[in-house]
N, C-alpha and C positions, 0 to 999 in steps of 0.2 A: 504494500500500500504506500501511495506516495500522497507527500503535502505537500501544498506551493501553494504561494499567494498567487492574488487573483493578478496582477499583472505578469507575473512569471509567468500564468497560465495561457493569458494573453498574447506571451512576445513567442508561443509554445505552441500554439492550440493543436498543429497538425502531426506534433508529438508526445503529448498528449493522447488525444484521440487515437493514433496509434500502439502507444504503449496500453491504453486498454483495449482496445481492440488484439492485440497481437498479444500480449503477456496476460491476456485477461487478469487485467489488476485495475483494482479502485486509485481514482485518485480524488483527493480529498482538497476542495479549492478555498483556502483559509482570507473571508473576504472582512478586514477589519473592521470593527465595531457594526456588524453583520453578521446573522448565521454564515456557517460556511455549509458548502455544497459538496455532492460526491458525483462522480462523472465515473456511471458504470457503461458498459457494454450495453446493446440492443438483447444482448441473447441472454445475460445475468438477466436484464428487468424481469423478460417475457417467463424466466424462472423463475424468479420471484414472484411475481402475479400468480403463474401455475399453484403455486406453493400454496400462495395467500386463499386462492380460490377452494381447491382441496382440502383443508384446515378449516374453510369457512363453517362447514358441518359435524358438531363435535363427536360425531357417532362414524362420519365418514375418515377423522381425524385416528380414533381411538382403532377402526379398522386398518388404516396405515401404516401405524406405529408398529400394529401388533407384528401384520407382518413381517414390517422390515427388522421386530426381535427374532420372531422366528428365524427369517435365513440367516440373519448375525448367530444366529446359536445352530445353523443347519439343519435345522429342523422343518426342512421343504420336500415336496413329493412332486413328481411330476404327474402329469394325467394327460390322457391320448384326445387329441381335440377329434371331435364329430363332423366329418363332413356334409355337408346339407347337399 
């Protein structure tokens, strides 16, 4: 993760946007006596949102979790899909 103020960012922008794009890394634009901003990836957000959306339902939540305990502990089977 990187920090730079918001004129470094500026003299920067198209390395910047490169180094997230290309190193998928946050960069964190420190704008004085203003919040500061983060400058992620298109593909990070669209995962995030996935994420956020998923989680939305605490039942739908509580079934993802479980899963992804179960294969963390190998505790997965496989099953023969039905062709229609």
């Amino acid at each position: 993760m990187q920090v730079m103020s918001l004129t470094e960012a500026r003299n920067n922008l198209k390395a910047v946007f490169d180094s997230v794009y290309l190193d998928h890394d946050e960069v964190i634009i420190h704008r004085k006596g203003k919040e500061n901003v983060v400058v992620i990836s298109f593909d990070e957000y669209n995962a995030m949102k996935e994420t956020n959306y998923l989680f939305a339902s605490s039942k739908n939540k509580e079934r993802l979790l479980s899963s992804l305990k179960h294969a963390r502990e190998d505790k997965t089977f496989e099953r023969e899909l039905l062709e229609v």
